[in-house]
LODREN-287806 format. One record per residue: residue number from 1; residue in one letter; x, y, z of N, C-alpha, C in turn. Coordinates in pm, whole numbers. Each point is the difference from the previous one (the first is absolute). Example, Ala and Ser with C-alpha at 12.3 -4.5 7.8 and 13.67 -1.06 7.14 Angstrom:
BEGIN
<node k="1" r="A" n_X="1319" n_Y="-569" n_Z="780" ca_X="-89" ca_Y="119" ca_Z="0" c_X="90" c_Y="120" c_Z="0"/>
<node k="2" r="S" n_X="-35" n_Y="105" n_Z="-72" ca_X="82" ca_Y="119" ca_Z="6" c_X="-77" c_Y="109" c_Z="73"/>
//
This chain:
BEGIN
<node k="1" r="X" n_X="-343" n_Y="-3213" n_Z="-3236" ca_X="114" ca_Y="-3" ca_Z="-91" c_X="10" c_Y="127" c_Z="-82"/>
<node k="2" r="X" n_X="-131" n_Y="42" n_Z="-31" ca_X="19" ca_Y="113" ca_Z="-79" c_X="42" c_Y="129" c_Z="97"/>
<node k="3" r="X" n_X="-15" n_Y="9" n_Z="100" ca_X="51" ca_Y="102" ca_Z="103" c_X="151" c_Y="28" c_Z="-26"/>
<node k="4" r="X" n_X="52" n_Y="-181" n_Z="30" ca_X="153" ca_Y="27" ca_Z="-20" c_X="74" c_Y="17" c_Z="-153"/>
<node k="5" r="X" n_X="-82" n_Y="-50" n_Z="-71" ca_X="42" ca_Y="96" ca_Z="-158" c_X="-38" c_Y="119" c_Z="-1"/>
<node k="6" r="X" n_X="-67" n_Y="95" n_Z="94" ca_X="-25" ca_Y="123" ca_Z="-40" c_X="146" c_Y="72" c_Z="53"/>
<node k="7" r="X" n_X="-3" n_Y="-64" n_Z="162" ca_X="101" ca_Y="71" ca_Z="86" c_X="151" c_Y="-57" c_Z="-70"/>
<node k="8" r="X" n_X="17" n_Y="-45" n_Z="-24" ca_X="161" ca_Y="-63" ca_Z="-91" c_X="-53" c_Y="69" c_Z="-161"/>
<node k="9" r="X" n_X="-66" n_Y="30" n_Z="-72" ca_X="-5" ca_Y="79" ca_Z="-120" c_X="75" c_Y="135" c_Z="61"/>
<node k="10" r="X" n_X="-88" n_Y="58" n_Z="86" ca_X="-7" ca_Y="131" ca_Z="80" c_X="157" c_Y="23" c_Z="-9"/>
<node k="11" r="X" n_X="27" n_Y="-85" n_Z="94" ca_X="146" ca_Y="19" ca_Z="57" c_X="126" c_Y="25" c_Z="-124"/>
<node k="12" r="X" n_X="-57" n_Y="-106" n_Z="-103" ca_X="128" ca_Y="34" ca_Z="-96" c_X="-25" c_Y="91" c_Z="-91"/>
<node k="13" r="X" n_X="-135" n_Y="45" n_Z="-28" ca_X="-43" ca_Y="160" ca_Z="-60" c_X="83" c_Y="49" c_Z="-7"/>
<node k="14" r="X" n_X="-12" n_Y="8" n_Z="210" ca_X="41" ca_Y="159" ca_Z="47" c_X="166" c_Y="-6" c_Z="17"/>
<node k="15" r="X" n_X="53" n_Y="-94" n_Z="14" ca_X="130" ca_Y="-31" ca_Z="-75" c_X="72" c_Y="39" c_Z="-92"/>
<node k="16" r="X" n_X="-108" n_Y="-72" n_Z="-98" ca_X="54" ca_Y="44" ca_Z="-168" c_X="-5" c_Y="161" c_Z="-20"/>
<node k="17" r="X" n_X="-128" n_Y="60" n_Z="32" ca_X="-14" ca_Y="126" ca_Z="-13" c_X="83" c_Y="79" c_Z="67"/>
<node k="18" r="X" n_X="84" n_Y="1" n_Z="79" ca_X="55" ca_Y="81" ca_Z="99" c_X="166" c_Y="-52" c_Z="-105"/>
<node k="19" r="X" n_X="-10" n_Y="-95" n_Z="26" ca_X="119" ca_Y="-28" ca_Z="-77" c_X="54" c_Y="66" c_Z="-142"/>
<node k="20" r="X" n_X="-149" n_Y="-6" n_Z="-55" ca_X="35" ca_Y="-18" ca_Z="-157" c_X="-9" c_Y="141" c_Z="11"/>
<node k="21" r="X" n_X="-90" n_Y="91" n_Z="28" ca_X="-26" ca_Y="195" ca_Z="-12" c_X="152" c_Y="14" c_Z="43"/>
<node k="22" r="X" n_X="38" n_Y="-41" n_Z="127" ca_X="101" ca_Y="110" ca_Z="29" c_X="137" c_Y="-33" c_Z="-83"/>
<node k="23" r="X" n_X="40" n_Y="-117" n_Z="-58" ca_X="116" ca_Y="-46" ca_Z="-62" c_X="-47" c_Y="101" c_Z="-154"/>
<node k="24" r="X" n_X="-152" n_Y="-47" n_Z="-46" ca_X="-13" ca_Y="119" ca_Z="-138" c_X="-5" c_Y="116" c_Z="22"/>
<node k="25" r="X" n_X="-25" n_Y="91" n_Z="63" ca_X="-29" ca_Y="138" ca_Z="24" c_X="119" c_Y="22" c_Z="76"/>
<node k="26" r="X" n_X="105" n_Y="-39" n_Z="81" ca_X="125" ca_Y="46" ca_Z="69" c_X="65" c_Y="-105" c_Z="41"/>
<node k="27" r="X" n_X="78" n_Y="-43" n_Z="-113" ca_X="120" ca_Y="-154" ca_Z="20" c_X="114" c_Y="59" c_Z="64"/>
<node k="28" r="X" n_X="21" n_Y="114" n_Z="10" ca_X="138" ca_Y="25" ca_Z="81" c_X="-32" c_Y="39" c_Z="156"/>
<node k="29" r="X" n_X="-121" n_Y="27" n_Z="51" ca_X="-39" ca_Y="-43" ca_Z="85" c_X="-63" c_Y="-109" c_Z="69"/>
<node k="30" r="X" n_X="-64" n_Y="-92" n_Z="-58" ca_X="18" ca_Y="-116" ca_Z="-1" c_X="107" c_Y="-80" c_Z="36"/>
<node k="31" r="X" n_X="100" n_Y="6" n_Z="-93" ca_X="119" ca_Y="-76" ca_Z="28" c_X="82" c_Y="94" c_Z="141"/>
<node k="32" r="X" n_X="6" n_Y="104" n_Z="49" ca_X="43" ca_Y="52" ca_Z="108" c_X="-43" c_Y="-24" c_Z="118"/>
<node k="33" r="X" n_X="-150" n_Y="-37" n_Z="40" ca_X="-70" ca_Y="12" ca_Z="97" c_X="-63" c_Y="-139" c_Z="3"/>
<node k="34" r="X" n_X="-14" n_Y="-61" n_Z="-71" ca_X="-62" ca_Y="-105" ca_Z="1" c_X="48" c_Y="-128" c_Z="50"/>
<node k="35" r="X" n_X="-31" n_Y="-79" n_Z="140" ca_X="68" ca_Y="-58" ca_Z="70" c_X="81" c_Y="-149" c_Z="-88"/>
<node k="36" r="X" n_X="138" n_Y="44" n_Z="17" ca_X="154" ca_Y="-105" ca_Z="-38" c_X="-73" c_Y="-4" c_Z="-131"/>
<node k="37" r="X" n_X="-49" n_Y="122" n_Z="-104" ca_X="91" ca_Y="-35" ca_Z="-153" c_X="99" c_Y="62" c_Z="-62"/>
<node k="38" r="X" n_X="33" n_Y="83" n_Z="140" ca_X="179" ca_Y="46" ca_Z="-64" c_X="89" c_Y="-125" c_Z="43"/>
<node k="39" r="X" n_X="-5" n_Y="-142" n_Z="38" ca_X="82" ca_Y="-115" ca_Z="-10" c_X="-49" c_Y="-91" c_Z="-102"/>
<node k="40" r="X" n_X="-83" n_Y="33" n_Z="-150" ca_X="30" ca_Y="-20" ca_Z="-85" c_X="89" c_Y="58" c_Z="-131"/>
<node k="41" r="X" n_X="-15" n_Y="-26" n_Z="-95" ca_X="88" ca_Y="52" ca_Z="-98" c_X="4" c_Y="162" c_Z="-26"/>
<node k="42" r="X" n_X="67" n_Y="46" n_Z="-87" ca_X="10" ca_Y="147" ca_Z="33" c_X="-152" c_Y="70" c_Z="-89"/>
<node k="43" r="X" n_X="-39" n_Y="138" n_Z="6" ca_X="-135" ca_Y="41" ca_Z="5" c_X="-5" c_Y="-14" c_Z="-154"/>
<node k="44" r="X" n_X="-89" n_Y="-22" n_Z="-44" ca_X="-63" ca_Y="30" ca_Z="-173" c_X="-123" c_Y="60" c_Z="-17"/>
<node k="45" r="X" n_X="-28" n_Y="112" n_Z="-35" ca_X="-120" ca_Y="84" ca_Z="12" c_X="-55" c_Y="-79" c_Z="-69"/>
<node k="46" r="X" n_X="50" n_Y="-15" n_Z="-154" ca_X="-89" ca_Y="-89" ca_Z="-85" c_X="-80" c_Y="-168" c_Z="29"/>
<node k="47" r="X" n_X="74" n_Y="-43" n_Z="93" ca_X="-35" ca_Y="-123" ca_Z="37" c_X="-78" c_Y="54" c_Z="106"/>
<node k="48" r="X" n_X="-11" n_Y="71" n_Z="90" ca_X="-94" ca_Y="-1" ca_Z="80" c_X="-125" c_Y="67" c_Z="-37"/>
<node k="49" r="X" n_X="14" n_Y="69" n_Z="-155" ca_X="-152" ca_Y="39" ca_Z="-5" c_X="-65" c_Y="-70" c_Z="-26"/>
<node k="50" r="X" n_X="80" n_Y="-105" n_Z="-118" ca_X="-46" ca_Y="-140" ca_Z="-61" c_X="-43" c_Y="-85" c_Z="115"/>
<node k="51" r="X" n_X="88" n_Y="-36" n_Z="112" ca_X="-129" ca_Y="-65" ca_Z="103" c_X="-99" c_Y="58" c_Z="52"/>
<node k="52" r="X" n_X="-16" n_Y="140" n_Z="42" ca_X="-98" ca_Y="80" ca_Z="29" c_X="-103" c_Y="-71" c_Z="-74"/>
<node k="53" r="X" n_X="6" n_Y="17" n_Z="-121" ca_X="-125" ca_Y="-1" ca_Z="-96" c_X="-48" c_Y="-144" c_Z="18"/>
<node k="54" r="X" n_X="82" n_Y="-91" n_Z="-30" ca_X="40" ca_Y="-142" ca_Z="11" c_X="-126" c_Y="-49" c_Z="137"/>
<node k="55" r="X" n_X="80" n_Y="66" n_Z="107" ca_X="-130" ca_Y="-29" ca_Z="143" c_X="-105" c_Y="34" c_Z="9"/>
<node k="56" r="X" n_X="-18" n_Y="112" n_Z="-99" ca_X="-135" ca_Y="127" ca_Z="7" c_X="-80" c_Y="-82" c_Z="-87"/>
<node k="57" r="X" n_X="32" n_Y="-46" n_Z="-125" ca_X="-94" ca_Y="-159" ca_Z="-64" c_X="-12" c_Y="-108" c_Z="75"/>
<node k="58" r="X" n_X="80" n_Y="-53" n_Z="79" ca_X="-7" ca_Y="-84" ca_Z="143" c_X="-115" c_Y="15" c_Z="71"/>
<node k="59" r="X" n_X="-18" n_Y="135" n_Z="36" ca_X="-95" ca_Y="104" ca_Z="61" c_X="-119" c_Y="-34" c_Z="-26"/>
<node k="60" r="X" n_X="-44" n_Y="8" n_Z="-129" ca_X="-72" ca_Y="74" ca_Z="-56" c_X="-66" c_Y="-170" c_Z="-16"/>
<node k="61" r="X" n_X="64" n_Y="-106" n_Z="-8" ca_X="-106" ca_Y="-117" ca_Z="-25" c_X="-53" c_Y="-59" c_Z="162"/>
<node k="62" r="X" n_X="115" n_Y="25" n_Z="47" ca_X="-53" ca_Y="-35" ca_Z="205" c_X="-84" c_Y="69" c_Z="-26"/>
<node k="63" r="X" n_X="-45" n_Y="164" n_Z="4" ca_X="-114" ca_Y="62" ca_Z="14" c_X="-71" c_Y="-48" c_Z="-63"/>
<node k="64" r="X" n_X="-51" n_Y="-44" n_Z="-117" ca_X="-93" ca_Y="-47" ca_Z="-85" c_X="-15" c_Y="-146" c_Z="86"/>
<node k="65" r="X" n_X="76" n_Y="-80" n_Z="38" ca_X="-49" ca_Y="-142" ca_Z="75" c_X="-52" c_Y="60" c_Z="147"/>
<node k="66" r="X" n_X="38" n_Y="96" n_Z="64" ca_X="-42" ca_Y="18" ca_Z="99" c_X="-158" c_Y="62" c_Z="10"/>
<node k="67" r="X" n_X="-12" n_Y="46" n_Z="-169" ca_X="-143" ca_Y="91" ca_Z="79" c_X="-101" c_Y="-141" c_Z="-59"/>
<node k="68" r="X" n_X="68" n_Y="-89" n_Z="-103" ca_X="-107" ca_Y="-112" ca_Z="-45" c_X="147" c_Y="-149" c_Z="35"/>
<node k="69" r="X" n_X="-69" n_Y="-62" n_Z="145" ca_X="71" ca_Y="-104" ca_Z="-30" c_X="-38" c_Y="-105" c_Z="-67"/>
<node k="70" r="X" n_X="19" n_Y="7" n_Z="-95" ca_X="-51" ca_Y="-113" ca_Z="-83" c_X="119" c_Y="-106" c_Z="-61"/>
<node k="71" r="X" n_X="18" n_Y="-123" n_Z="53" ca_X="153" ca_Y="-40" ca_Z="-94" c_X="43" c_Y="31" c_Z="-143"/>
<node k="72" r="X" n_X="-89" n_Y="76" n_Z="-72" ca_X="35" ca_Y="-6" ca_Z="-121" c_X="96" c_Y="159" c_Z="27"/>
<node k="73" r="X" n_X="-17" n_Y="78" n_Z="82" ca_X="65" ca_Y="81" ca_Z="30" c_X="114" c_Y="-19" c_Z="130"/>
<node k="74" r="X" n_X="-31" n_Y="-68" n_Z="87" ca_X="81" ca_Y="-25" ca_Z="118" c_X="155" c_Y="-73" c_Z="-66"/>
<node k="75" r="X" n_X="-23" n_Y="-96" n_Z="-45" ca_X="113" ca_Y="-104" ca_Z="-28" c_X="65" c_Y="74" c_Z="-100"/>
<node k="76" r="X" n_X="-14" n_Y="62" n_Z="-74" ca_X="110" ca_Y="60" ca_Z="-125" c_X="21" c_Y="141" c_Z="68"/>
<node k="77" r="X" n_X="-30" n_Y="59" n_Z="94" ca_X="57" ca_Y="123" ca_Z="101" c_X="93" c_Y="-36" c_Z="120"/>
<node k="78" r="X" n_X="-60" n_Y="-131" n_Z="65" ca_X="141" ca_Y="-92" ca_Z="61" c_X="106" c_Y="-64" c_Z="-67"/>
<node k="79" r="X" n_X="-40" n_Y="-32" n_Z="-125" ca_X="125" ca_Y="-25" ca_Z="-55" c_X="56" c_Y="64" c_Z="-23"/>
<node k="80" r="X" n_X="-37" n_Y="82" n_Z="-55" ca_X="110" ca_Y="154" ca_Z="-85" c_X="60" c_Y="35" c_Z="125"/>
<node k="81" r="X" n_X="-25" n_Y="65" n_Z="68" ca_X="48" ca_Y="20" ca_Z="171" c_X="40" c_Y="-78" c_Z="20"/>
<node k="82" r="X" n_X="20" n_Y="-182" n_Z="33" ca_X="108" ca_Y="-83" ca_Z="20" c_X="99" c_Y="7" c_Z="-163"/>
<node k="83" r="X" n_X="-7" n_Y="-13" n_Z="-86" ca_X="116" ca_Y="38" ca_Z="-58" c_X="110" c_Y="121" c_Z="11"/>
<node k="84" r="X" n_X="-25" n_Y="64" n_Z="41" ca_X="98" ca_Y="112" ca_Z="71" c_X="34" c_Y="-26" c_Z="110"/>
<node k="85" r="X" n_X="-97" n_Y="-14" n_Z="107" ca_X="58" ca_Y="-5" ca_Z="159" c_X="63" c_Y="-142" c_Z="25"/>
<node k="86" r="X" n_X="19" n_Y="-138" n_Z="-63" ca_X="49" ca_Y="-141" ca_Z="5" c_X="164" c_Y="46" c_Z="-10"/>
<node k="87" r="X" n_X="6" n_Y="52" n_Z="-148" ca_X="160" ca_Y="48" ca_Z="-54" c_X="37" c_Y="123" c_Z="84"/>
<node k="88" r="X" n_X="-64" n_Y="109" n_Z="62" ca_X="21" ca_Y="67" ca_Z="106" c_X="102" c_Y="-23" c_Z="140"/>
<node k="89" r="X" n_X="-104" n_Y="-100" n_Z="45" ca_X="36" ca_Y="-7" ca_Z="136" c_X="119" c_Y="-87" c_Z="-35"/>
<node k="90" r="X" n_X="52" n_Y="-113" n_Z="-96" ca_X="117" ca_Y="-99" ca_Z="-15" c_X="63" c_Y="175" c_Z="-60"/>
<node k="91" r="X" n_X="57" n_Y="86" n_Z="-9" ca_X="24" ca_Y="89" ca_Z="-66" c_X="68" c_Y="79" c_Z="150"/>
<node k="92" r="X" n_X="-98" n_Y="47" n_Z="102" ca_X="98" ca_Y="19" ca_Z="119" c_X="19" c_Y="-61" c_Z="65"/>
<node k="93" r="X" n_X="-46" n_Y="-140" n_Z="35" ca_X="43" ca_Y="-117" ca_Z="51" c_X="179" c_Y="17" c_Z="38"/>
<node k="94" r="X" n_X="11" n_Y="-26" n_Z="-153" ca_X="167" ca_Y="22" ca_Z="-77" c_X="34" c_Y="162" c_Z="39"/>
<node k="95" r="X" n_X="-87" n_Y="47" n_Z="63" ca_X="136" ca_Y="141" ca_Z="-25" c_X="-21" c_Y="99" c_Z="94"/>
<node k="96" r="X" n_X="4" n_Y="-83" n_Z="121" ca_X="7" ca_Y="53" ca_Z="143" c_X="75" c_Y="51" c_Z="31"/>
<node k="97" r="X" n_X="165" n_Y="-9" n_Z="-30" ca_X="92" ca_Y="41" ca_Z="35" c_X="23" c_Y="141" c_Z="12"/>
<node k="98" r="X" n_X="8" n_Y="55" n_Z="110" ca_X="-17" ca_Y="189" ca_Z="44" c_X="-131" c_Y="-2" c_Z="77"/>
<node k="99" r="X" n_X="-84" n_Y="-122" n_Z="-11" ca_X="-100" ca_Y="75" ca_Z="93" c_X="57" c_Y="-58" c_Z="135"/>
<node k="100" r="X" n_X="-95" n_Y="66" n_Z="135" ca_X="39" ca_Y="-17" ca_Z="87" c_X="-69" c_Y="-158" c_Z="62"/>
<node k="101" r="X" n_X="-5" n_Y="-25" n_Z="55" ca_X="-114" ca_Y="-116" ca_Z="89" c_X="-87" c_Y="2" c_Z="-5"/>
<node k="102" r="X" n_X="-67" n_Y="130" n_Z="84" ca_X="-158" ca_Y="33" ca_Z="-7" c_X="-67" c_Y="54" c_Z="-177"/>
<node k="103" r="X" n_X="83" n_Y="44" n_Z="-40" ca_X="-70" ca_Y="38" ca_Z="-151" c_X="35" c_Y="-102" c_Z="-65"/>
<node k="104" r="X" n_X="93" n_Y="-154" n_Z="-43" ca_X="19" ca_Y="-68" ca_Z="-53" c_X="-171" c_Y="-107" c_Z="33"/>
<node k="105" r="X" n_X="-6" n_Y="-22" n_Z="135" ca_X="-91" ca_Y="-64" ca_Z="82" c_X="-160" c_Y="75" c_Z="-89"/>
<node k="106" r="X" n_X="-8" n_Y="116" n_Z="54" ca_X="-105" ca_Y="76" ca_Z="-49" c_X="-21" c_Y="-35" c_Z="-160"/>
<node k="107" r="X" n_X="69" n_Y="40" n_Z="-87" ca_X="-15" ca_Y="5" ca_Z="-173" c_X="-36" c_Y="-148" c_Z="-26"/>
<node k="108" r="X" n_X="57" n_Y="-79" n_Z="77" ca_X="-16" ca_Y="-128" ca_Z="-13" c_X="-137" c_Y="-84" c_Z="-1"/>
<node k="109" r="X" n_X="-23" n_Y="34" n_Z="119" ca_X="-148" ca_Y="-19" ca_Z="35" c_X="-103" c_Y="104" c_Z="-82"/>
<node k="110" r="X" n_X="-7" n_Y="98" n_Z="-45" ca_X="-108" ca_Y="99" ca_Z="-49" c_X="22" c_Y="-71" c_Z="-146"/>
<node k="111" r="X" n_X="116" n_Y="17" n_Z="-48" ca_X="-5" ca_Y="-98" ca_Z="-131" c_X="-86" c_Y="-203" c_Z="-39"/>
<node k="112" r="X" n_X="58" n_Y="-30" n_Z="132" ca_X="-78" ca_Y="-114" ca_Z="-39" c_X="-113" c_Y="2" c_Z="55"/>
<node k="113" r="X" n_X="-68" n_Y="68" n_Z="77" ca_X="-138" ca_Y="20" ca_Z="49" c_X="-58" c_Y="29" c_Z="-148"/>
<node k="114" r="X" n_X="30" n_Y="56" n_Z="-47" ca_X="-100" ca_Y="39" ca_Z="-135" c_X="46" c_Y="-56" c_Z="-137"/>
<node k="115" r="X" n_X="90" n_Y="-51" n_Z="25" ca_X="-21" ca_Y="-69" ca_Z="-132" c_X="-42" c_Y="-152" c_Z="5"/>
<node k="116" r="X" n_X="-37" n_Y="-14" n_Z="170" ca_X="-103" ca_Y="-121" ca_Z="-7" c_X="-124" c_Y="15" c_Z="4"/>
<node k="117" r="X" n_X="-52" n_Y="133" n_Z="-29" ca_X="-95" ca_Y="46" ca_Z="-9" c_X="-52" c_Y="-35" c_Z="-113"/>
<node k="118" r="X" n_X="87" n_Y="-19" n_Z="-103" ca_X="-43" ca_Y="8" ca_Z="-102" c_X="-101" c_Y="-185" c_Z="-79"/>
<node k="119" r="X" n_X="113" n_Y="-63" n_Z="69" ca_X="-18" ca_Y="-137" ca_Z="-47" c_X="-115" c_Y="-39" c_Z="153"/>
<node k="120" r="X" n_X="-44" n_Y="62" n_Z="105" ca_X="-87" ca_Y="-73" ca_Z="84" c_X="-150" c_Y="113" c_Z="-35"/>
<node k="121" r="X" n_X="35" n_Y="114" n_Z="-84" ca_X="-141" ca_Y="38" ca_Z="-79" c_X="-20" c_Y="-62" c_Z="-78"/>
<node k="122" r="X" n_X="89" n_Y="-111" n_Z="-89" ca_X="-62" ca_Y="-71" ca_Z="-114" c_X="-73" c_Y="-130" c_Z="91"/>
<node k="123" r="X" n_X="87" n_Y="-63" n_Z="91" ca_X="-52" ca_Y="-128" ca_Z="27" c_X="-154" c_Y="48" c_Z="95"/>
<node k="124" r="X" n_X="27" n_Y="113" n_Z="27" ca_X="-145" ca_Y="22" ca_Z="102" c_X="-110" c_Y="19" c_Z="-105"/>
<node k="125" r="X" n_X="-18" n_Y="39" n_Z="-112" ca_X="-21" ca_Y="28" ca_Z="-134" c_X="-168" c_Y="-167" c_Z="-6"/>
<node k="126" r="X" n_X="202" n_Y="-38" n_Z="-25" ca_X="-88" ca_Y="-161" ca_Z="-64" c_X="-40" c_Y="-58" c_Z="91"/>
<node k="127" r="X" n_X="2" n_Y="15" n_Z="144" ca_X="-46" ca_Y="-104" ca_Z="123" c_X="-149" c_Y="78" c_Z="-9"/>
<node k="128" r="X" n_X="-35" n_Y="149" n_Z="10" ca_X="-113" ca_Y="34" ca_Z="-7" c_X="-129" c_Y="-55" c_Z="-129"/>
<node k="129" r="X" n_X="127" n_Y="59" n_Z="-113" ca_X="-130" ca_Y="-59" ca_Z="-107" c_X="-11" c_Y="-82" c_Z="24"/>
<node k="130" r="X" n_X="77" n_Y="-187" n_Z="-16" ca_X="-9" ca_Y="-89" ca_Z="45" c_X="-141" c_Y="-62" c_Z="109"/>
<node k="131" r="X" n_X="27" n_Y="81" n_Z="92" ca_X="-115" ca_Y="-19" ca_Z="139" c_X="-127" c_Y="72" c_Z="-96"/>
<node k="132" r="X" n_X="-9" n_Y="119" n_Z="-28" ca_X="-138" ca_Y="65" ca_Z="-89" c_X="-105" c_Y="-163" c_Z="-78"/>
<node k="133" r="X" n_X="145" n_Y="-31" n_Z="-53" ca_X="-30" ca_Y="-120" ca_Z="-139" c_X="-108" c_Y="-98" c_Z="73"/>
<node k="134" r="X" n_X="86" n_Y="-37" n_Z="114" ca_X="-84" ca_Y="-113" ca_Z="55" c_X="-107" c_Y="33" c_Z="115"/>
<node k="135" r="X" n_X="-24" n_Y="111" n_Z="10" ca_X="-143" ca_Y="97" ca_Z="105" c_X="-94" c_Y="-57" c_Z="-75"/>
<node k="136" r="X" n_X="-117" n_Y="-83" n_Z="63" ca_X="-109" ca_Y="-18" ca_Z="-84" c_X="-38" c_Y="198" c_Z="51"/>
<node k="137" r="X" n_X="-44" n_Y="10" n_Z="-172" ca_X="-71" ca_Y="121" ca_Z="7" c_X="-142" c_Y="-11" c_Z="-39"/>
<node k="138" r="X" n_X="-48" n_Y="-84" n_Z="14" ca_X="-156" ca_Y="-33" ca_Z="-15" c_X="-39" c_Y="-18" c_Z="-108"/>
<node k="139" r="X" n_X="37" n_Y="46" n_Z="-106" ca_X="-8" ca_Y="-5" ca_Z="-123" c_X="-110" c_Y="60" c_Z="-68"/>
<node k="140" r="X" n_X="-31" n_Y="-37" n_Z="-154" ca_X="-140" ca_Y="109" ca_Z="-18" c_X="-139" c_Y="-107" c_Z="89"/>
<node k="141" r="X" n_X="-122" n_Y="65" n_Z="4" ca_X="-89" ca_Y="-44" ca_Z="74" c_X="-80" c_Y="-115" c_Z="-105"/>
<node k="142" r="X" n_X="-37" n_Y="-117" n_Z="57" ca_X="-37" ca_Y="-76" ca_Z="-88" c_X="-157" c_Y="70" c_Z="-101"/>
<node k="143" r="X" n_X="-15" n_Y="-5" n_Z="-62" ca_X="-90" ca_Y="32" ca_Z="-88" c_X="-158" c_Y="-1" c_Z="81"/>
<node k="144" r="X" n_X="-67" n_Y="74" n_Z="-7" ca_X="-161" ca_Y="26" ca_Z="52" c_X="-67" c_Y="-119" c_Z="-74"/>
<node k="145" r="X" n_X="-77" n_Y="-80" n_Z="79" ca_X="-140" ca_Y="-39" ca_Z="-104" c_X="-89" c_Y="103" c_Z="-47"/>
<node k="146" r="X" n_X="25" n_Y="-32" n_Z="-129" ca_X="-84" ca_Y="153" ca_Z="-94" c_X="-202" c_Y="-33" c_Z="62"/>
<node k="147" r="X" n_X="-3" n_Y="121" n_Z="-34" ca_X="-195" ca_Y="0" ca_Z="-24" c_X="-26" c_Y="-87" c_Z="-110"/>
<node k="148" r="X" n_X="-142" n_Y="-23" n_Z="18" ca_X="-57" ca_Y="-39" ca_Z="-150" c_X="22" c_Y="133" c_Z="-70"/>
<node k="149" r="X" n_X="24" n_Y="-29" n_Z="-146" ca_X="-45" ca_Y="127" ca_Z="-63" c_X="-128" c_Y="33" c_Z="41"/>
<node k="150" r="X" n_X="-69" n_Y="146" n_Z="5" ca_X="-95" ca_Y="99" ca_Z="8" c_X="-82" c_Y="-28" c_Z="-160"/>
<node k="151" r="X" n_X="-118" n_Y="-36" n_Z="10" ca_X="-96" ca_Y="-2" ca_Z="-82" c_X="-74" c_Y="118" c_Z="-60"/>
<node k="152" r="X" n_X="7" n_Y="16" n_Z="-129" ca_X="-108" ca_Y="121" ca_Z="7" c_X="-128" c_Y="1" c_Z="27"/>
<node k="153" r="X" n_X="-69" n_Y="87" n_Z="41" ca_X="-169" ca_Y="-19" ca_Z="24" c_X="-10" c_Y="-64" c_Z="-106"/>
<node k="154" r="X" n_X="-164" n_Y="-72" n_Z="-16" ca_X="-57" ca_Y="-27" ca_Z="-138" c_X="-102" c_Y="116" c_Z="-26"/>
<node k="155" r="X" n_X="-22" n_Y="101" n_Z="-131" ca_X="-85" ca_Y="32" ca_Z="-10" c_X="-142" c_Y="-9" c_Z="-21"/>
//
């Protein structure tokens, strides 16, 4: 389980990061080149640096759950990441219109591929700890029968 929280952390990292650098460091390239987001609304430098940054904190907690999966880090880095990508994908769902077939088809699927990423890293989360909980782990070792205490010589 922890394999597939590493490889689904991984994936939306490198997502966020690619996403979030190039919208902050060059939003007008971004919005030019970047596949069907010239069939959303018209360009706003300012709004796209603000998500830049926005994903790059996105970023920045996947990486922190990815290098320690621990739920106390996993589940509040899938969430934050499902709160954006949930309202996302219902976001071009609605606003296909201009794309073609194959890129309507495409955005479609890459969008909801990962923003179920988000809610099946939480539930994989709790099915693992869960299973940990109930591993007999042997527990501490029952206690030694002590020695007699050690006597001193008699002089």
């Amino acid at each position: 389980m922890t394999r597939f929280l590493r490889l689904a952390l991984a994936l939306l990292l490198l997502d966020e990061l690619v996403v979030g650098a190039w919208n902050l460091f060059s939003p007008a390239s971004f919005y030019r080149y970047f596949p069907t987001v010239d069939l959303t609304p018209p360009f706003s430098e300012h709004y796209a640096r603000d998500f830049g940054g926005a994903t790059l904190g996105i970023a920045l907690l996947l990486g922190i759950a990815l290098v320690r999966p621990r739920a106390h880090f996993t589940i509040p880095a899938a969430l934050a990441f499902s709160v954006f990508a949930v309202p996302h994908v219902a976001f071009h769902v609605g606003h296909l219109h201009g794309a073609t077939p194959a890129e309507a088809i495409a955005l479609t699927a890459a969008n909801v591929t990962v923003a179920l990423l988000g809610p099946a890293i939480v539930v994989v989360t709790i099915l693992r700890d869960r299973r940990e909980a109930v591993r007999p782990t042997g527990g501490p070792a029952p206690p030694r029968a002590s020695a007699p205490p050690a006597t001193a010589p008699s002089p």
